[in-house]
N, C-alpha and C positions, 0 to 999 in steps of 0.2 A: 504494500500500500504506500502511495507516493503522499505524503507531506506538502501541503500549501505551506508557503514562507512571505510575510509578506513584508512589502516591500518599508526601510525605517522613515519613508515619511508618510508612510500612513500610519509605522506605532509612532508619530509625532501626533497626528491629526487625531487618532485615536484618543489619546495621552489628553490633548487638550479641551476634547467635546466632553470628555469624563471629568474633567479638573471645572469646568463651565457650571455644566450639570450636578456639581455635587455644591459648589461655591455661587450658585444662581449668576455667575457671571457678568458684571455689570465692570463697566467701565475700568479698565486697568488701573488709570490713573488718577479716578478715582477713590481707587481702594489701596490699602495697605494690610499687609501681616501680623499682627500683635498676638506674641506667646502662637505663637503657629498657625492661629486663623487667619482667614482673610478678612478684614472689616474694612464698613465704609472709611472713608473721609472725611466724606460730604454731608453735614446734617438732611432735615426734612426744609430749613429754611434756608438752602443752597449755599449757606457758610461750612469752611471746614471745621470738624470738629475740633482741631485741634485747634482755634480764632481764641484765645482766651488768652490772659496777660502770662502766666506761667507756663502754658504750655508753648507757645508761639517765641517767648525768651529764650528759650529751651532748645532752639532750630531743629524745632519738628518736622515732618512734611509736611509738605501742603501745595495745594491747588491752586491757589489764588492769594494776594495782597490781603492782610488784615489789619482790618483799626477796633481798637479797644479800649476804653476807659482806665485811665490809670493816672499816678499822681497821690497827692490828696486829698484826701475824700472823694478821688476818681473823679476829680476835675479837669484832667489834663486825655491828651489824646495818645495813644501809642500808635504808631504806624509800621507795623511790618512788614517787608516786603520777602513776594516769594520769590527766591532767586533757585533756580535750576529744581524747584521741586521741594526746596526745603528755605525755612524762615530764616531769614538776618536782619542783620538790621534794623532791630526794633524800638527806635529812642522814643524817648514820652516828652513830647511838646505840651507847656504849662498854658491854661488856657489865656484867650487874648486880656483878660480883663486881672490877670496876676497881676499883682502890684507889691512883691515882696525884690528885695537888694538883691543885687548879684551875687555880692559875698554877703557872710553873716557868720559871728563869732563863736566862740564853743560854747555849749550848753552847762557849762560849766560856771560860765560869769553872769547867769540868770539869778534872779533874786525872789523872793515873795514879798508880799506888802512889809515885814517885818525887817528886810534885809536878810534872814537867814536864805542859805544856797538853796535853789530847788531838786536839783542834784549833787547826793552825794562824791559822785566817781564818772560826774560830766557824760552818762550813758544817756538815753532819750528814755529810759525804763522808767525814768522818776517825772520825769516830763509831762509825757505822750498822758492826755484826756484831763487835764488841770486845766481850770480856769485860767482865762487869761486876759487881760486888758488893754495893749495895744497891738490892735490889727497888721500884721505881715509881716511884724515882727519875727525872725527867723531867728536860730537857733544850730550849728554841727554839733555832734554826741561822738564820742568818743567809743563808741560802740565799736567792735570788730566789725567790717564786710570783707566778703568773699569778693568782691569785685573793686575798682577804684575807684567807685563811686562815692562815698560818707552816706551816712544817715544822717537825718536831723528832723527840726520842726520847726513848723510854718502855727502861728498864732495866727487863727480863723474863725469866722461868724461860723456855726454850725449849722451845713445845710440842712432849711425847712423852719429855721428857729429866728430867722431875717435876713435880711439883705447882704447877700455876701460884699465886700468893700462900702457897705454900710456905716462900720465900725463896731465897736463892742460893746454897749449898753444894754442895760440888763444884762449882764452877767451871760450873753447870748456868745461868749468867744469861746476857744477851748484848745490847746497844744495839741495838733494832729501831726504824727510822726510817722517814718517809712525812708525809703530811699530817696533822695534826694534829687533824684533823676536828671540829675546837674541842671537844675532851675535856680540853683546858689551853691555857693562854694565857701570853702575856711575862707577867712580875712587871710 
């Protein structure tokens, strides 16, 4: 009895109707591998999954250019762009109506109404969600980062509680801390 052999680009074409068929097949470049399956990319609302401020910093894949809220109090814009398939480039631009210095001093030389320090060891840990009283006032902390970016804090109206560049009456301001996303730097 004579053996059929068939020819290797039909077990390609074979190989590939069975990988379609079992993976519903959808757009190559749409989809990605994670832990050995295939998963989309692409939500249900045509951004990629991965459009988020941590994952897209991360130079994830992706499809397309993402912008995402980031900052403080996610006031500011992040813009990442897809380059060859995956994210770079992702700086966070401080909205148009920022009105905080370029530089700003260590968190260190902060006071409370009594003159005592607000922080002990110049961190933003003592900082960050205190009451505060003059608006844009900034703040670097001596915190470690992973990046050469600093941390610090921006004294702001809290949004929904007034006008932001309002100013700070009633007690409506408050040290909101984060990376600094070079909107200010050490003096």
């Amino acid at each position: 009895m004579k053996r059929s052999r068939l020819h290797p680009i039909g077990l390609v074409i074979i190989a590939a109707f069975t990988l379609c068929a079992v993976a519903a097949c959808g757009d190559a470049e749409q989809q990605r591998r994670i832990g050995g399956e295939l998963m989309d990319m692409v939500g249900p609302n045509g951004m990629d999954l991965g459009c988020n401020s941590s994952d897209a910093s991360s130079g994830l894949e992706c499809t397309q250019d993402c912008t995402v809220e980031c900052g403080f109090q996610k006031l500011g814009t992040k813009i990442c762009t897809c380059v060859s398939g995956y994210y770079s480039q992702c700086p966070c631009f401080p909205p148009d109506d920022y009105q905080g210095a370029p530089t700003a001093p260590a968190c260190s030389t902060l006071t409370d109404s009594a003159g005592a320090p607000l922080t002990p060891d110049g961190t933003t840990t003592y900082v960050k969600g205190r009451a505060c009283s003059e608006e844009w006032q900034e703040c670097i902390g001596s915190d470690p980062s992973s990046s050469t970016t600093p941390r610090g804090c921006v004294c702001m109206v809290r949004v929904g509680t007034g006008e932001v560049g309002g100013g700070c009456s009633q007690g409506a301001c408050e040290w909101f801390c984060g990376s600094t996303n070079r909107w200010f730097m050490p003096e």
